[in-house]
C-alpha positions, -999 to 999 in steps of 0.1 A, spaced: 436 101 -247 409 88 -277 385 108 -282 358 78 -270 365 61 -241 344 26 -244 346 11 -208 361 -27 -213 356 -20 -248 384 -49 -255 362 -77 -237 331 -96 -255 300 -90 -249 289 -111 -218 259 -139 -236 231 -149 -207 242 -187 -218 277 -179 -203 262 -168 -173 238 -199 -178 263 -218 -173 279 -205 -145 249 -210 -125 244 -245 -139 282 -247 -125 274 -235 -89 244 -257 -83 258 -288 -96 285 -287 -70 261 -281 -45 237 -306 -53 209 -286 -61 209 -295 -97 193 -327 -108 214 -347 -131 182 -350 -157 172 -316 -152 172 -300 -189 146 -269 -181 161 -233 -176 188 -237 -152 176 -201 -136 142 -213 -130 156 -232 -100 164 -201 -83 131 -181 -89 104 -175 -65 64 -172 -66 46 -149 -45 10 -155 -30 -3 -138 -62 17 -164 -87 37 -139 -103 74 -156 -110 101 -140 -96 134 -145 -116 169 -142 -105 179 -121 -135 160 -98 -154 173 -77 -182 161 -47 -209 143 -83 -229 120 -86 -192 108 -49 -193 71 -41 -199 61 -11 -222 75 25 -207 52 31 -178 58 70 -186 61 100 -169 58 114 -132 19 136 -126 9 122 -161 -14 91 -163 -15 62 -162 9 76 -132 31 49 -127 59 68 -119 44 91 -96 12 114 -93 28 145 -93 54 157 -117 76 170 -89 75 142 -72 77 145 -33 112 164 -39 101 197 -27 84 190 7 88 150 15 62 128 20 35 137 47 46 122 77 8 109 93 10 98 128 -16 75 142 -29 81 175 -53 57 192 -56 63 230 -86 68 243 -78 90 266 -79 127 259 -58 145 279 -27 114 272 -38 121 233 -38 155 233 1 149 251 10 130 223 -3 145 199 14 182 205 47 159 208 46 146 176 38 178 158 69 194 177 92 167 164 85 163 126 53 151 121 29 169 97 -5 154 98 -26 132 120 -48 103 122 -70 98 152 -93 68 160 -127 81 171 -160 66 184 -167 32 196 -142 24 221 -117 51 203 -116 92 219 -148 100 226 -161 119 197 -169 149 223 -131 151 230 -120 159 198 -122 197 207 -101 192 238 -73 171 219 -67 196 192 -65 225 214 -34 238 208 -32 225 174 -27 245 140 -55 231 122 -46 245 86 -15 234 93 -18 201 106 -44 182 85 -66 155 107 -80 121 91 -106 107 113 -111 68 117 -143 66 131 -161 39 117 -199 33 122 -197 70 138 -183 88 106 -209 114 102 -213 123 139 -174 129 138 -170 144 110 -198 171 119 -176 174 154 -143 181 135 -157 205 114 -169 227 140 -140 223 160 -126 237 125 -153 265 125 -144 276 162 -106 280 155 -117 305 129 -106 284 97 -122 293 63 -141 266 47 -118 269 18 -83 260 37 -102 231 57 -79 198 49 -76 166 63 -102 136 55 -134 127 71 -123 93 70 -156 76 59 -154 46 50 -186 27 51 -177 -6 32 -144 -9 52 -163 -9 83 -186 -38 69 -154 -58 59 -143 -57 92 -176 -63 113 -203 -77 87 -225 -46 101 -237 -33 62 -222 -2 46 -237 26 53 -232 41 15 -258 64 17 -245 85 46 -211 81 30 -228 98 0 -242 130 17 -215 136 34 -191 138 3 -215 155 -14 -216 185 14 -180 182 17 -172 188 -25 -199 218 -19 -187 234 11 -149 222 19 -128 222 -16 -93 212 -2 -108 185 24 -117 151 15 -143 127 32 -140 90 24 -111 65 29 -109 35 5 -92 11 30 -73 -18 19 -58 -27 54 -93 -48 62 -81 -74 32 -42 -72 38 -50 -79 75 -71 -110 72 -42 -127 54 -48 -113 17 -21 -110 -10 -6 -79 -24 -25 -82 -56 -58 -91 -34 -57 -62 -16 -49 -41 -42 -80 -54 -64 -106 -49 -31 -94 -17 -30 -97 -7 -67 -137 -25 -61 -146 -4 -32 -131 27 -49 -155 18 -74 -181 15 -55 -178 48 -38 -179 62 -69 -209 47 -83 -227 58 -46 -212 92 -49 -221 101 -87 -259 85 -76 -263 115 -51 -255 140 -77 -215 147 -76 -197 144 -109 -175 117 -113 -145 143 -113 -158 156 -79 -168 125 -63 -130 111 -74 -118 140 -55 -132 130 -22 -111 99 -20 -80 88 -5 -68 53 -9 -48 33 26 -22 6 18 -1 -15 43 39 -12 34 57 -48 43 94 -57 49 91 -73 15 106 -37 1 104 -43 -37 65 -55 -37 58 -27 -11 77 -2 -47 59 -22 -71 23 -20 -49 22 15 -52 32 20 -86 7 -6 -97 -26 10 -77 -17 43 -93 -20 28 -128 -51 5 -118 -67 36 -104 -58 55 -134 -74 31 -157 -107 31 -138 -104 67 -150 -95 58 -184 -130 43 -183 -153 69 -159 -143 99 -171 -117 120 -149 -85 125 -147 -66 131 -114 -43 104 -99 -48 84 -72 -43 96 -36 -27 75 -14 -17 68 25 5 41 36 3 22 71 36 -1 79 15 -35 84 1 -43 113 0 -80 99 40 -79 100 42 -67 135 52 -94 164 45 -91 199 81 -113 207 112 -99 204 91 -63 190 124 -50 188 129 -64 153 97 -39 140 118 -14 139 139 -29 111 106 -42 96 89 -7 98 116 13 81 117 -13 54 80 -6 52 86 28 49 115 32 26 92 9 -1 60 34 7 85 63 3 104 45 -27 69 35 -44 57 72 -41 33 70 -16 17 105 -6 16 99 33 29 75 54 24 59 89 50 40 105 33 21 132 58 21 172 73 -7 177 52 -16 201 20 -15 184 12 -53 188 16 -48 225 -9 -27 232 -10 16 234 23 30 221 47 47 246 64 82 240 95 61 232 82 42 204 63 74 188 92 89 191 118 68 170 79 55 147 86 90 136 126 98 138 124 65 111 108 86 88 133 118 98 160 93 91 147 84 58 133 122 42 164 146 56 198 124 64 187 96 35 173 120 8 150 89 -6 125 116 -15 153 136 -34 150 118 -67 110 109 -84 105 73 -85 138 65 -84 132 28 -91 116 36 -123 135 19 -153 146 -13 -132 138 -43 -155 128 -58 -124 104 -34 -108 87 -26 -140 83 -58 -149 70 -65 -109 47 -35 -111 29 -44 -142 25 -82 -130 12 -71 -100 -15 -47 -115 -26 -73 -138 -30 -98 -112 -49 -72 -93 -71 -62 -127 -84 -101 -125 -88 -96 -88 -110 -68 -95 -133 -79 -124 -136 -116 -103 -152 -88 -77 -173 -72 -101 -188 -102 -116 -196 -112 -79 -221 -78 -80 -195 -53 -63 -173 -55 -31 -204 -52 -7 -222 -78 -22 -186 -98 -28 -179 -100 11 -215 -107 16 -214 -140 -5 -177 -152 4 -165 -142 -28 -138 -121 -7 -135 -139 26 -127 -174 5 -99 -160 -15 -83 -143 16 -85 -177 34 -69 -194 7 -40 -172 5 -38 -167 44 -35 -209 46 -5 -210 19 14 -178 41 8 -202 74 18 -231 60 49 -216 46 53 -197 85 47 -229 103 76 -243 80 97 -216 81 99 -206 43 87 -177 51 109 -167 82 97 -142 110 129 -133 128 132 -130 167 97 -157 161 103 -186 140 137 -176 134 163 -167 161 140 -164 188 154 -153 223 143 -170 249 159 -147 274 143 -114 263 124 -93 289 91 -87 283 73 -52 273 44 -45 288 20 -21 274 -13 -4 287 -40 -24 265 -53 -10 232 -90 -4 227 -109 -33 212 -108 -28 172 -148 -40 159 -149 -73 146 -170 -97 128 -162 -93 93 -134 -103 84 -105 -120 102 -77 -100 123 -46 -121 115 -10 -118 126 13 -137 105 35 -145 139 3 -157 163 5 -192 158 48 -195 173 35 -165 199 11 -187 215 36 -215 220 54 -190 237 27 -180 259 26 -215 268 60 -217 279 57 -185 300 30 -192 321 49 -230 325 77 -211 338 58 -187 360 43 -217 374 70 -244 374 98 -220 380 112 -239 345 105 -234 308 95 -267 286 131 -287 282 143 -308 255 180 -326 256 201 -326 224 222 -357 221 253 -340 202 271 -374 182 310 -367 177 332 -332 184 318 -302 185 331 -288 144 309 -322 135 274 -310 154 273 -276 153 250 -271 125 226 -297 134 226 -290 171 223 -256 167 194 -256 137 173 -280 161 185 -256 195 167 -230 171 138 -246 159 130 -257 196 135 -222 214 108 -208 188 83 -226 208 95 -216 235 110 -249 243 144 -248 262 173 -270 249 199 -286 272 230 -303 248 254 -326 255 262 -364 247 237 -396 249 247 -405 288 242 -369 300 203 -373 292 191 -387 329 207 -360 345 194 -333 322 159 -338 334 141 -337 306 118 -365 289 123 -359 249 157 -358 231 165 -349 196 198 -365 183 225 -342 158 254 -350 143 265 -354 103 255 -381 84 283 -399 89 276 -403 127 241 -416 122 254 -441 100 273 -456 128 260 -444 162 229 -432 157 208 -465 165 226 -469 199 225 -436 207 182 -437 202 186 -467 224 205 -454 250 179 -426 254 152 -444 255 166 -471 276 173 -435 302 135 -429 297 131 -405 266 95 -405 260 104 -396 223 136 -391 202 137 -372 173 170 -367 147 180 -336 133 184 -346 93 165 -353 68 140 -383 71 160 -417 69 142 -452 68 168 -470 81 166 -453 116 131 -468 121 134 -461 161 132 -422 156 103 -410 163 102 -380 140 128 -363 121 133 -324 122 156 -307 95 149 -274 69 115 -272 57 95 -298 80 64 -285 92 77 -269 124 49 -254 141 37 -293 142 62 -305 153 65 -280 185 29 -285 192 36 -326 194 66 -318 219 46 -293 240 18 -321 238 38 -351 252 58 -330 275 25 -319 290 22 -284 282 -12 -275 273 -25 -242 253 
């Protein structure tokens, strides 16, 4: 044996032009390369998130950003501890919201008997009563189950409540953990009510006197991710209001160290799993360069919340695939808590069955996966690395566009905020309503056939701030439509596919329109031209190859509209030689209007 082994040491090194050219190879024979192109042929394989930031098929050690260094040192890219979470896991936060107490106190006490270690309870307004708060924490270990409050406009009265229910269980002032949950400018963002910094202010400043392991004040970045905002948007309204609470904090006498202390920053985690690494990553180093600037040192504290954005209320199924995506990035990224929302969150309150496997996905992930076994372990990827820092810098601008507007209170008071959000929120629907951006079980593979959950309602979240936006609403109310036209019809909206030619020719084309059609709920009967007075239905959409349309296709659009189709549409891509079609449908057409024009003529109203 020689003493040094080299691996395929008798091969050359591989060049990128070789592999260059393979690509230029592969999409020349499938048409996807145009014969004058002469740019990068990779370029016509990368992608461009809502931020702008390019994301290439290929990255190697010439795409990598400076070292982003070590784990629990700054700018704590890599993690804000130098362990890690290798020794204990993340904290697995559960989020309770039922208004009722004796059901929460239930639920709660089942949770922390099956793996979770912390919990997060919506109080005040139309949340527990803040009274109850006693009742629901009965039987639970305080000092060893931290609570953060949501409470909103009612922060301080809750806070005071949870600290005495603290007091009466005998807990020292000094083991006291858990946040508060303040979160002043949050509350504005959602409702338009004003932030209440001031209260904010006293309370972290009674807290940092009294309570040294609790915290009091949430910097929430789920207000801007859930009114259609970008990664990098929320992310820089975050790092604004964090700002912010520092300025209030340090004004009512805390020390910039100290009032750092009191905060605890919430992200949402998306399916999208390497933005969801990189997010995390890149709010640590933003953070740490805001204290770079102010003065203190410790890293950035952080919660995440699978999105409630992301969540459907069709086919909810598919969250769980979604939600332990969300959470494998939080976990990945090196998130210090996490929330994984039940399946069923969209539907309304949560059932035991949905807590229960919101929180086995986590189980799943920290003891039979071991993902928090190894510190950031996608630190060194070229392409993570290079994601993170493009995502913080796109964030940075984000931020100082904020700052120039006179600070995140005064930026959602002007617009400055809600604008950008909008923007963004209109390029994500217009790539939904065309299916770019696919929402499976919704836009993509719906089933028409599935049974519906039903859920107990959810308390009213506040609102008149900014918007509350689901990215699947606009396919899930043309699915509304359709149920209620069954429930009253006893039949679902109908279209007929003409199918040209044997079955190996139509396939694709029948079954890409059969699938565009059932996302609105729209019901597809198939089978050729002279089948389409039987069928019952008033609109036909013609498939077949290209070949077929060629030479049937104009007899075939008369024959159904000679049998009374109101409109005929062709599945392919727009042709002007088949003047009589009414509209084409085919990959990347703007489905959503084309569903509302079929519900329209066939009658179906919202």
């Amino acid at each position: 044996m020689p003493d040094d082994l080299v691996l395929a040491g008798e091969f050359a090194d591989a060049a990128r032009e070789q592999w260059q050219d393979l690509v230029a190879g592969v999409l020349r024979k499938s048409g996807a390369l145009p014969e004058e192109f002469d740019g990068a042929v990779e370029s016509l394989l990368a992608t461009t998130t809502y931020d702008g930031i390019v994301l290439e098929p290929l990255y190697t050690a010439e795409d990598a950003p400076p070292p982003a260094g070590f784990p629990g040192l700054p700018p704590y890219v890599r993690g804000g501890k130098p362990q890690g979470n290798v020794a204990t896991g993340w904290d697995v936060r559960q989020r309770h919201t039922d208004p009722d107490p004796e059901s929460a106190r239930k639920a709660v006490m089942a949770d922390l008997e099956n793996g979770v270690t912390s919990l997060w309870l919506t109080v005040g307004g139309s949340g527990l009563p803040v009274s109850a708060l006693a009742d629901v924490l009965q039987d639970v270990y305080l000092d060893l189950a931290p609570v953060t409050l949501d409470a909103g406009a009612d922060f301080r009265a809750a806070a005071d409540e949870l600290l005495r229910v603290h007091a009466d269980k005998g807990i020292p002032a000094g083991e006291v953990k858990g946040n508060l949950g303040a979160d002043p400018i949050g509350h504005h963002a959602r409702t338009a009510a004003g932030a209440d910094l001031d209260g904010a202010a006293a309370l972290a400043v009674k807290v940092a006197a009294e309570y040294p392991a609790l915290r009091s004040i949430v910097v929430d970045g789920l207000p801007f991710h859930h009114a259609g905002g970008s990664d990098a948007e929320e992310l820089g309204a975050s790092i604004a209001a964090g700002v912010a609470y520092l300025r209030a904090l340090t004004d009512a006498g805390l020390g910039v160290e100290a009032a750092a202390a009191q905060l605890e920053f919430r992200y949402a985690a998306t399916a999208d799993q390497f933005l969801t690494i990189a997010k995390f990553r890149a709010a640590r180093r933003l953070w740490a360069r805001v204290a770079e600037v102010t003065g203190f040192t410790a890293p950035q504290r952080q919660h995440a919340v699978s999105s409630p954005a992301m969540m459907t209320r069709r086919d909810p199924w598919v969250n769980l695939l979604r939600t332990t995506l969300a959470c494998f990035g939080a976990g990945v990224g090196g998130a210090d808590s996490v929330t994984v929302l039940p399946f069923d969150a969209a539907l309304g309150l949560p059932d035991g069955f949905a807590r229960r496997i919101a929180r086995n996905t986590q189980s799943v992930l920290l003891d039979e996966s071991k993902l928090a076994g190894v510190i950031d372990p996608a630190g060194g990827s070229w392409f993570v690395e290079r994601l993170t820092d493009d995502l913080a810098r796109a964030a940075w601008d984000f931020f100082t566009e904020i700052e120039r507007a006179g600070g995140i209170v005064a930026a959602l008071d002007t617009g400055v905020v809600g604008d950008r959000l909008a923007a963004t929120w209109a390029a994500r629907s217009a790539n939904i309503a065309n299916r770019t951006d696919a929402i499976t079980g919704v836009n993509e593979f719906p089933n028409l056939a599935e049974k519906p959950i039903v859920r107990d309602p959810e308390p009213a979240a506040p609102t008149g701030g900014l918007p509350v936006i689901h990215y699947a609403e606009a396919f899930e109310e043309l699915r509304d439509r359709s149920d209620r036209t069954l429930a009253q019809t006893g039949a679902r909206p109908k279209i007929f596919l003409a199918t040209l030619g044997p079955v190996a020719a139509h396939t694709a084309r029948a079954s890409f329109a059969a699938n565009l059609f059932q996302a609105g709920g729209i019901e597809t009967v198939a089978g050729p031209a002279e089948d389409f007075a039987a069928s019952g239905a008033t609109i036909a959409c013609v498939a077949g190859t290209d070949k077929a349309y060629a030479a049937d296709a104009a007899t075939v659009i008369e024959t159904l509209k000679s049998a009374g189709a109101q409109r005929v549409l062709l599945a392919g891509k727009p042709n002007p030689e088949l003047s009589t079609v009414d509209e084409f449908v085919f990959a990347g057409c703007d489905a959503l209007a084309v569903l509302r024009a079929t519900m329209e003529t066939l009658g179906v109203k919202a």
